[in-house]
C-alpha positions in Angstrom: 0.0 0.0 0.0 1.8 3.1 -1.2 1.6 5.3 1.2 4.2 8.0 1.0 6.0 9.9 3.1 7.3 12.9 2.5 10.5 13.7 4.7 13.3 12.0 2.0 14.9 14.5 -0.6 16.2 13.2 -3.4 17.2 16.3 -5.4 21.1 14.7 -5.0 20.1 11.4 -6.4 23.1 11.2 -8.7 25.7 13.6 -7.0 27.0 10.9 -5.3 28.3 8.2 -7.7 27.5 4.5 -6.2 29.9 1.6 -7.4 27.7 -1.1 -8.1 29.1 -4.7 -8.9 27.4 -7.0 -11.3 27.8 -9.1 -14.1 28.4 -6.9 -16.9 30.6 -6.8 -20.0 30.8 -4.5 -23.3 28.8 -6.4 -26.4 28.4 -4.8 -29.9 26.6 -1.6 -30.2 23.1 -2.1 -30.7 20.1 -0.7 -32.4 20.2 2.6 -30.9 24.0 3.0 -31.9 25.5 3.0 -28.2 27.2 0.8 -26.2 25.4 -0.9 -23.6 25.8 -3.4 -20.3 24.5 -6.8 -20.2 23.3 -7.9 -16.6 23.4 -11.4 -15.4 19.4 -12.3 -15.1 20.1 -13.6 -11.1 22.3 -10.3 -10.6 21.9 -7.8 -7.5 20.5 -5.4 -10.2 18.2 -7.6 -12.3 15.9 -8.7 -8.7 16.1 -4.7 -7.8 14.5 -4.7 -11.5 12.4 -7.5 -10.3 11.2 -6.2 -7.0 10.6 -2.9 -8.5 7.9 -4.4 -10.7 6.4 -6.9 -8.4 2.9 -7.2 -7.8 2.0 -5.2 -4.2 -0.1 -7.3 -2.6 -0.3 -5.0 0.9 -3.1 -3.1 -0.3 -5.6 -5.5 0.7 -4.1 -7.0 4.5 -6.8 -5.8 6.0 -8.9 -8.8 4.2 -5.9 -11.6 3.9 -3.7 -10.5 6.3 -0.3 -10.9 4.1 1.3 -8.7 1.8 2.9 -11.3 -0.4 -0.1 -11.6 -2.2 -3.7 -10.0 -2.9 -7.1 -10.7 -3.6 -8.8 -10.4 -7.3 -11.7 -8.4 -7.2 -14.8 -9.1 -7.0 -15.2 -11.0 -3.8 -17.4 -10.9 -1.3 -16.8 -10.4 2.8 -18.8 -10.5 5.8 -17.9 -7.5 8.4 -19.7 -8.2 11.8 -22.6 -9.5 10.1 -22.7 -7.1 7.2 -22.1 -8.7 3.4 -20.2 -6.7 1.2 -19.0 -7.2 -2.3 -15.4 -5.9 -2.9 -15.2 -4.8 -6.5 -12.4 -2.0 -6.2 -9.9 -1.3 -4.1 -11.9 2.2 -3.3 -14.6 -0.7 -1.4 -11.7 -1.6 1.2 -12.4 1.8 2.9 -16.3 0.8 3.7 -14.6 -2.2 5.3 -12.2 0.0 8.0 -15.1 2.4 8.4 -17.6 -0.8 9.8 -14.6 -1.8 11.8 -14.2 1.8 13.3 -17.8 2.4 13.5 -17.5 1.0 17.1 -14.3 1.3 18.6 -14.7 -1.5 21.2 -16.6 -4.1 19.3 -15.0 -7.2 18.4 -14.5 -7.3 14.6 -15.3 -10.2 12.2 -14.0 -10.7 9.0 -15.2 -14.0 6.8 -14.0 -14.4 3.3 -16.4 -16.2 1.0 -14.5 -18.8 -0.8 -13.5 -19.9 -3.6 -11.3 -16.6 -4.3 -8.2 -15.8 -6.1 -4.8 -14.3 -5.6 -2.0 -12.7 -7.3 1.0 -13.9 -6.3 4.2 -11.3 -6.3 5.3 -12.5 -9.5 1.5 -11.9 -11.0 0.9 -15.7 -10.9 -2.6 -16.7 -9.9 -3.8 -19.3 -7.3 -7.7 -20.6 -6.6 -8.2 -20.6 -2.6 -11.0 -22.3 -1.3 -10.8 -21.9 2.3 -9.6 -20.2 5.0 -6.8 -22.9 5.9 -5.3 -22.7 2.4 -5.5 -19.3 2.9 -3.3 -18.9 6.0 -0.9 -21.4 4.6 0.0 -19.7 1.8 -0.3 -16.2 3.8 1.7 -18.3 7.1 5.0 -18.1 3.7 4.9 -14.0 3.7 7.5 -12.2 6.1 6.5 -12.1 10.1 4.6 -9.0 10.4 3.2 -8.8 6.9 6.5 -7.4 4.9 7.1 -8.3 1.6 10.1 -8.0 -0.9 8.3 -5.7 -3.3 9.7 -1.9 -3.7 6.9 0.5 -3.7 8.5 3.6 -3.6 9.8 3.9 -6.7 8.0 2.8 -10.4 8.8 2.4 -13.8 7.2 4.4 -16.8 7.0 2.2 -19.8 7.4 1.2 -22.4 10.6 -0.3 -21.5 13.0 -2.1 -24.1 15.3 -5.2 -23.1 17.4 -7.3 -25.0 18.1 -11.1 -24.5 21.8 -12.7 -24.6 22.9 -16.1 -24.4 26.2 -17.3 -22.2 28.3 -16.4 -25.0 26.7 -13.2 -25.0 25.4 -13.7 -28.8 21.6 -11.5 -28.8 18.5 -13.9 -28.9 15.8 -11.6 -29.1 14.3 -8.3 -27.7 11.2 -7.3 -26.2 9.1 -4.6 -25.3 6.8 -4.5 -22.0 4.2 -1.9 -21.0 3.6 -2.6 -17.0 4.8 -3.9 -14.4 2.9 -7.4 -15.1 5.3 -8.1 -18.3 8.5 -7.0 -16.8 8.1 -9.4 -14.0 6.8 -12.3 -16.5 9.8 -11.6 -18.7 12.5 -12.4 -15.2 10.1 -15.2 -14.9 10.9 -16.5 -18.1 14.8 -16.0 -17.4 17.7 -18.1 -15.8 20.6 -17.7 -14.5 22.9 -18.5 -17.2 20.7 -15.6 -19.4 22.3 -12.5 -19.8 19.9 -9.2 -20.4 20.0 -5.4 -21.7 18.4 -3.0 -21.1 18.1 0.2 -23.5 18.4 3.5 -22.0 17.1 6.3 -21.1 14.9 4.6 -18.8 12.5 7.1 -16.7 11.9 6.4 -13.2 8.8 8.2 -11.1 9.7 8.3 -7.4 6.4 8.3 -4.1 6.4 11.8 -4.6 5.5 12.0 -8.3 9.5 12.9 -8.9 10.6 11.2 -12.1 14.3 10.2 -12.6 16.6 9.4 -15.8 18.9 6.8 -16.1 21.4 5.9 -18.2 23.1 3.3 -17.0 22.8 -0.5 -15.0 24.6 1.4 -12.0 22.3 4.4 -12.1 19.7 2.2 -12.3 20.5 0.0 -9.0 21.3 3.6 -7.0 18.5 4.8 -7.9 16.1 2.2 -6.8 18.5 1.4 -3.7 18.2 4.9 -2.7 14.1 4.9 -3.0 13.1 1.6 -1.4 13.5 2.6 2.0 12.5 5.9 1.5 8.6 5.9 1.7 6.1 3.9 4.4 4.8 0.5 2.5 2.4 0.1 4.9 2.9 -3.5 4.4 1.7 -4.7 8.5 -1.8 -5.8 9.4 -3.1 -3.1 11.3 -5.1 -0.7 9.3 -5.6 1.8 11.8 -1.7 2.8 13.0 -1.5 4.1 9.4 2.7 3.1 10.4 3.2 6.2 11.8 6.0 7.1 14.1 6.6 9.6 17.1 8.9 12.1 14.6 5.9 11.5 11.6 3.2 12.5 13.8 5.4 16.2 15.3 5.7 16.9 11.4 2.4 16.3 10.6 0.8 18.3 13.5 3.0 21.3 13.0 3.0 21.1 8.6 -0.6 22.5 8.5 -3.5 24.2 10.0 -6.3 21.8 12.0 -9.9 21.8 11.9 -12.1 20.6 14.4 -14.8 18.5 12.9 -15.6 16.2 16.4 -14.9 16.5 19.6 -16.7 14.0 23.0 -15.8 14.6 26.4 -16.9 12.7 29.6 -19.6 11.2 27.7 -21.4 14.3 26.4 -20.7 15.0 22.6 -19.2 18.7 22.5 -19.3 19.1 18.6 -21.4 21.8 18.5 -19.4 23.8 20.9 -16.0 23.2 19.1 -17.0 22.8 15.4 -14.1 24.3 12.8 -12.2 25.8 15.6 -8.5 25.9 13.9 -5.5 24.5 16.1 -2.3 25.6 14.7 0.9 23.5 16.4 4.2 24.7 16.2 7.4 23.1 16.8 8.7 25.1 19.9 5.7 23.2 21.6 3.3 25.6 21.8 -0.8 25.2 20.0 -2.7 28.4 19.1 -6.2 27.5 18.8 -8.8 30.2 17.0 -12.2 29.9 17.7 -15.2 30.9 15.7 -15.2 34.7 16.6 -11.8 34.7 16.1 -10.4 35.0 19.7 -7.0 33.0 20.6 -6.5 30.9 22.7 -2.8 29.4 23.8 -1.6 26.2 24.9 1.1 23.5 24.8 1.7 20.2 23.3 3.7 17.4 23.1 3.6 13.7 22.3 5.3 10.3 23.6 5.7 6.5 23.4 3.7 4.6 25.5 3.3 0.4 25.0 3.6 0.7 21.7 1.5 3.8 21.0 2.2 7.4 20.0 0.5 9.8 22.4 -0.3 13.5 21.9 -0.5 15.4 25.6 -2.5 19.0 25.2 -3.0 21.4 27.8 -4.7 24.5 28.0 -6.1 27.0 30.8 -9.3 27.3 29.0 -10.1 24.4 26.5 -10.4 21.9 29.5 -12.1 19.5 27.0 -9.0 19.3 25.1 -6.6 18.9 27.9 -5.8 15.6 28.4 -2.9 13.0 27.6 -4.9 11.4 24.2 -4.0 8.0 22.6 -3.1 9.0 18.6 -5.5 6.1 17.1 -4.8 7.5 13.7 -3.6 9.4 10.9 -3.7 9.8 7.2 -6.1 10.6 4.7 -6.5 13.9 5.6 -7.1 13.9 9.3 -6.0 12.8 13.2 -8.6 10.7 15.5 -7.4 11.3 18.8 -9.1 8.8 21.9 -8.5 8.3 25.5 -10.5 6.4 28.5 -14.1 6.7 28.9 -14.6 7.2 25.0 -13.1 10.7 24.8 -12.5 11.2 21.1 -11.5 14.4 18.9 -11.0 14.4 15.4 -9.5 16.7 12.7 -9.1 17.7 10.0 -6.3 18.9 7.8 -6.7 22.7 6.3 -3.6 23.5 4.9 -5.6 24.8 1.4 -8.2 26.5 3.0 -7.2 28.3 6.1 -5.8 31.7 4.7 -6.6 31.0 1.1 -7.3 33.8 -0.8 -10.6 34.6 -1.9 -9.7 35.3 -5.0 -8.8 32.0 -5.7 -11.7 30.5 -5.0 -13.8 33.3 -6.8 -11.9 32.5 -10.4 -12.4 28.5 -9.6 -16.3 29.0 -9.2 -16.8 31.3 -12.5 -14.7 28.9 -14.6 -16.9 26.3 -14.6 -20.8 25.1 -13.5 -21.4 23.4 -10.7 -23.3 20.4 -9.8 -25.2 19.9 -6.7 -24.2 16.7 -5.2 -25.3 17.1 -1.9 -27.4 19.6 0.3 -27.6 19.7 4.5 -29.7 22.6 5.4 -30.0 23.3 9.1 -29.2 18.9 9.5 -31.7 17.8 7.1 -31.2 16.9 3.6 -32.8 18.0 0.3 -32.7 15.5 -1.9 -35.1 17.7 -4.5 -31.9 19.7 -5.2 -29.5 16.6 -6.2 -28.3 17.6 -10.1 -29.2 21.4 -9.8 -26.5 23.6 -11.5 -25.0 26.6 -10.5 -23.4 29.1 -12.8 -21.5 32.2 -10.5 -21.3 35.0 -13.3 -19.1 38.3 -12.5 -20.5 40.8 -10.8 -22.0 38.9 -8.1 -24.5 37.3 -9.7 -25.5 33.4 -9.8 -28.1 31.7 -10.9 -29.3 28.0 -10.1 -31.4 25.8 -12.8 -32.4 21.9 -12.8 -32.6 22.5 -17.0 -36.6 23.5 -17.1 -36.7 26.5 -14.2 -34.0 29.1 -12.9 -33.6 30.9 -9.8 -31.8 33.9 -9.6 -29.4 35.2 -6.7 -26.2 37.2 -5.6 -23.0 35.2 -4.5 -20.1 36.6 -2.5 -16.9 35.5 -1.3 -15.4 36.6 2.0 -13.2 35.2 4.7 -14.5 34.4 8.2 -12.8 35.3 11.6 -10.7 32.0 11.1 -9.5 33.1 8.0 -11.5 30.1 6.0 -13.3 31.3 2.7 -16.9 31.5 2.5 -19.0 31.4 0.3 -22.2 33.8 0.6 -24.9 33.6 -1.5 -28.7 34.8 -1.5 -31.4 33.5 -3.0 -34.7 33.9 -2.3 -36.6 31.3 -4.2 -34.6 28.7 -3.4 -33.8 28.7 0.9 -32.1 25.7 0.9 -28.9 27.1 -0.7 -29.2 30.9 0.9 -26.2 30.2 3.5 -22.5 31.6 4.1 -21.3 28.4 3.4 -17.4 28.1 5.0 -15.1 26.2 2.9 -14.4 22.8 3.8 -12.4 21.3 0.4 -11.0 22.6 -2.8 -10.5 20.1 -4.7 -10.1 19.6 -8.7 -13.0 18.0 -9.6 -15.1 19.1 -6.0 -15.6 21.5 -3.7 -16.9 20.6 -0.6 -18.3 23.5 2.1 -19.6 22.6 5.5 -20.5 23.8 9.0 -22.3 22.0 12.0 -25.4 21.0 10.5 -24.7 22.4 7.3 -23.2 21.2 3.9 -23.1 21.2 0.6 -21.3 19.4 -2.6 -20.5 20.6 -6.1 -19.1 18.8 -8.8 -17.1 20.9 -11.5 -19.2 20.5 -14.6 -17.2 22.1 -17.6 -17.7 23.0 -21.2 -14.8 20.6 -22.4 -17.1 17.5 -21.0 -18.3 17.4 -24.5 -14.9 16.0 -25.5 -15.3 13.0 -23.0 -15.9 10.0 -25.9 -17.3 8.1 -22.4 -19.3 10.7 -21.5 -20.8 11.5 -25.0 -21.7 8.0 -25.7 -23.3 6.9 -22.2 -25.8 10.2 -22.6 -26.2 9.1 -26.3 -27.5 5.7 -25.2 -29.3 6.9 -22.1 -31.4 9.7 -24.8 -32.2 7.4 -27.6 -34.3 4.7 -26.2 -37.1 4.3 -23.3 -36.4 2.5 -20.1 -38.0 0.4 -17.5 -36.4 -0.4 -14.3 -35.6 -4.3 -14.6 -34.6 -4.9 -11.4 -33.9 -2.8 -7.9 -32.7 -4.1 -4.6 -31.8 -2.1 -2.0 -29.8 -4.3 0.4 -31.0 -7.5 0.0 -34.4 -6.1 0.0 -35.8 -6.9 -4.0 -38.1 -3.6 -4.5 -38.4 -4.0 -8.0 -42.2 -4.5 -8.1 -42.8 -1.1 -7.0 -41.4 0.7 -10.5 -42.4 -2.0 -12.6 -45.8 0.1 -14.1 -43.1 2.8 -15.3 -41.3 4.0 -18.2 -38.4 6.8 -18.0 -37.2 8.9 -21.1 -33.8 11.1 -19.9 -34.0 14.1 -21.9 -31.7 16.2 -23.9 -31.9 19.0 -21.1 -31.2 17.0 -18.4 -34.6 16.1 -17.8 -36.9 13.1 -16.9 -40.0 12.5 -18.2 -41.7 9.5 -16.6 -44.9 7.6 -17.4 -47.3 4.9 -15.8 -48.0 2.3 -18.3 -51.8 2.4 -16.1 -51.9 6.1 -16.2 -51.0 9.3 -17.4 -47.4 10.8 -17.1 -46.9 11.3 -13.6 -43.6 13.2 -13.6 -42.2 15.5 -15.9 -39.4 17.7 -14.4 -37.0 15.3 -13.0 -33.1 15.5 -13.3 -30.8 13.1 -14.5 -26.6 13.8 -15.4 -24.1 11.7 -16.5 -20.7 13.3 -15.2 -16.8 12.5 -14.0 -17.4 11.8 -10.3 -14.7 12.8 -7.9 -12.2 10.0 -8.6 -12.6 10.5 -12.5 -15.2 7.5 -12.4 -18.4 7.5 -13.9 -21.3 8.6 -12.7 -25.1 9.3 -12.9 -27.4 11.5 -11.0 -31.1 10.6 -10.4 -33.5 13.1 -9.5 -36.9 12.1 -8.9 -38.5 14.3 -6.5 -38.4 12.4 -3.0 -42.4 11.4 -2.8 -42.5 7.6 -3.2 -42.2 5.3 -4.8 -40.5 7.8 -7.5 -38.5 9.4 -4.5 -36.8 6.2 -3.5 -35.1 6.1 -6.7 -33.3 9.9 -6.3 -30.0 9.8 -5.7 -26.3 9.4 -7.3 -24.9 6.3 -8.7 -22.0 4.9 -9.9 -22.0 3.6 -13.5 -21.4 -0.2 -13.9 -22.3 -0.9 -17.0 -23.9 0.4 -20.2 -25.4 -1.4 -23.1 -27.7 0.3 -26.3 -30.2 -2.3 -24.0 -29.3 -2.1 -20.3 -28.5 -0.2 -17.2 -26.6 -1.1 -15.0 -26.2 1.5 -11.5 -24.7 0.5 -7.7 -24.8 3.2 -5.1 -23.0 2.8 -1.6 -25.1 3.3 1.5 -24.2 2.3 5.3 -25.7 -0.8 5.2 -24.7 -2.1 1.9 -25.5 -1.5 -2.0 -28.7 -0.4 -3.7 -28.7 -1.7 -7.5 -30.4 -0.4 -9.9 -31.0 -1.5 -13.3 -32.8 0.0 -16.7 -33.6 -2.4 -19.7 -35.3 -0.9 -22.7 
């Protein structure tokens, strides 16, 4: 599991020469007119080359427990009780969350066999039970490890050339992932004899890409990275491998946010919410409240029986003074607990405390934006998923679901905290009329929330019409009528209840449904097919929320489309609804 670190420099990579020792002796020039090195296929450098390219199997430990090899998807788990289907590895993270749900429960994990896994070298094994499973996992390093290198990839294509003992070429070949390269060794002994042709580009954890020109640039370069970065290759998913000296650097590289906070038993939330805690390294934590006044304190962190602990003390914030237990990091945030079921969590803020407005000002007019999500005042308004925003100079914005716009005025100013918000007014439409603080700006997203209030936009851009996926799923989804085949929400089967309908998803975004026993029943629904947040596909539903229309609004990710089926899964907390259209 690559997760990086980002404390190692590597901008003298090559001002140190390294003297590396191999097989290797000058042949005749080839192809590319220069001189090159033959490695022995069993050298030092060629299982660098191999490790490099081996199949990471850590991503997964929290389901098999070993990072020598992973699961293929799709699988399917049961988490204290709860069946889940694992299709990506984006469905591990629903996993950990049902295991952190309740801190003190005792968790269950039970694989549904037969599965298979990919062995390091990409070879693939049928398991078909839990004892074949721990064998195989009992041949992995103690503690998980595994002999991969993950902090440092190759960019291919990559071409390598083949010599016999008497170093007379038998062939070339040309791989394009890390799959072939480790097949090719696979094919190899250790009386073979390889070259490889250079320049070959190397991209480091931190997105850094190196050249190299040579077999000993090659080994340095990949010595130098594979200890540089956390592999996260142990079996506990919530220590995130984190040490003492990580932690202090990742308190003090970036503003905090406040997002929970319990105390003696009482939730304190409300109280606390988006106060900002900024920790410096001379010990001291400035903390700014909502009206902006400061308030001073001091921190400091230890090892205790095997866990980091983070000690804050301050004359006023008495809820935050305590010695807490550091249950986690990464991903954007800290969980902090202690006895009796204290908790606080944050959040990071380093791109939206003190960003300037600005900013976020030429982000909104350059695009439209798509309402993903609406909490006004802690209830949510569903009628608004798919709506689109477009903030126009001037302060003006207006808000339309493709049939009926609403206009307003939009603003952007910066709270006491110094956190952007966004103001806007509009009186036809209450749900959105909010100074809405800024939570996330993000690429595709922007996210903007306060206790009890929250709302989601997706960027929605003119070049979409470029998107060949994007052109051809709305082409499909316009030119024929639907009916919902089949709906199941859980492992509840609902599909009788939309069975007497037909949907037609309109060239302005719209939904035009009809009763086979009536007439039309609904003619200004939503529907969008767009990039979700990760770059994935998906499709917005808007159906009002009266039943049993309603119980179909919401956003889904695209599965599969055909020119005759539908194919839609969303994630909820107890599981999957699917939902899927025939014509």
């Amino acid at each position: 599991m690559k997760k990086f670190l980002s404390y190692f420099m590597f901008s003298a990579l090559f001002i140190a020469a390294l003297s590396f020792t191999s097989c290797q002796k000058e042949i005749e020039p080839l192809p590319n007119g220069e001189e090159q090195e033959t490695i022995s296929a069993s050298s030092a450098t060629a299982k660098l080359i191999e490790n490099t390219s081996s199949q990471d199997g850590s991503f997964d430990n929290i389901v098999d427990g070993a990072s020598c090899f992973a699961v293929q998807f799709p699988y399917t788990v049961e988490v204290n009780g709860l069946e889940l289907t694992i299709d990506s590895i984006d469905d591990l993270r629903l996993i950990e969350e049902i295991i952190d749900a309740v801190d003190t429960d005792e968790d269950l994990l039970e694989i549904l066999f037969p599965i298979t896994i990919t062995l390091a070298d990409f070879t693939e094994i049928t398991i078909n039970s839990k004892q074949e499973l721990r064998a195989i996992a009992e041949e992995c390093r103690e503690g998980g490890s595994d002999d991969d290198i993950e902090c440092i990839d190759f960019v291919y294509p990559m071409t390598l050339y083949t010599f016999d003992s008497h170093l007379e070429r038998t062939g070339s070949v040309t791989v394009n992932s890390d799959r072939e390269l480790r097949r090719f060794f696979a094919g190899t002994d250790e009386h073979d004899f390889i070259s490889i042709d250079f320049p070959v580009t190397l991209v480091l954890y931190d997105e850094t890409e190196v050249v190299v020109n040579s077999n000993a640039e090659l080994a340095h370069a990949i010595e130098t990275a594979k200890e540089a970065c956390d592999e996260d290759d142990d079996n506990d998913h919530n220590d995130d491998d984190f040490t003492q000296e990580r932690l202090n650097e990742y308190l003090v590289k970036c503003p905090w946010l406040v997002h929970e906070v319990k105390r003696d038993g009482q939730y304190r939330t409300e109280q606390y919410f988006d106060y900002a805690m900024n920790f410096y390294e001379n010990g001291s934590v400035v903390v700014k409240d909502r009206e902006g006044n400061i308030l001073e304190g001091a921190w400091s962190t230890r090892v205790g029986e095997h866990r980091i602990l983070l000690n804050l003390e301050f004359d006023v914030l008495v809820d935050f003074t305590l010695e807490w237990l550091v249950y986690e990091i990464g991903e954007g945030k800290i969980k902090l607990y202690s006895d009796d079921g204290n908790k606080i969590i944050m959040h990071k803020a380093c791109d939206i405390v003190n960003t300037d407005p600005d900013t976020l000002r030429s982000i909104l007019k350059e695009c439209s934006w798509i309402i993903k999500r609406v909490f006004y005042q802690g209830e949510g308004i569903e009628r608004l998923l798919g709506y689109e925003f477009k903030f126009m100079p001037e302060g003006l914005v207006t808000l339309s679901n493709g049939t009926t716009t609403s206009d307003g005025t939009w603003e952007i100013i910066l709270n006491d905290q110094d956190i952007p918000v966004m103001a806007i007014t509009m009186g036809e439409e209450p749900g959105v009329s909010f100074e809405w603080p800024l939570r996330h700006l993000g690429d595709r997203y922007l996210k903007f929330e306060v206790e009890g209030f929250e709302l989601i936009l997706l960027r929605n851009c003119d070049n979409d019409h470029i998107d060949d996926d994007l052109v051809e799923i709305r082409s499909i989804m316009r030119s024929n009528t639907w009916s919902v085949a089949s709906y199941t929400v859980g492992e509840m089967d609902n599909t009788s209840e939309y069975t007497d309908y037909i949907f037609e998803f309109g060239a302005l975004h719209n939904i035009s449904v009809s009763n086979l026993n009536a007439d039309p029943i609904l003619t200004d629904g939503i529907w969008r097919a767009v990039r979700g947040f990760d770059g994935g596909l998906k499709v917005y539903l808007n159906l009002g929320d009266e039943a049993p229309l309603g119980g179909l609004t919401s956003d889904y990710k695209l599965i599969s489309i055909t020119q005759t089926r539908i194919e839609l899964k969303k994630e909820t907390d107890s599981g999957y609804n699917i939902l899927v259209f025939e014509n």
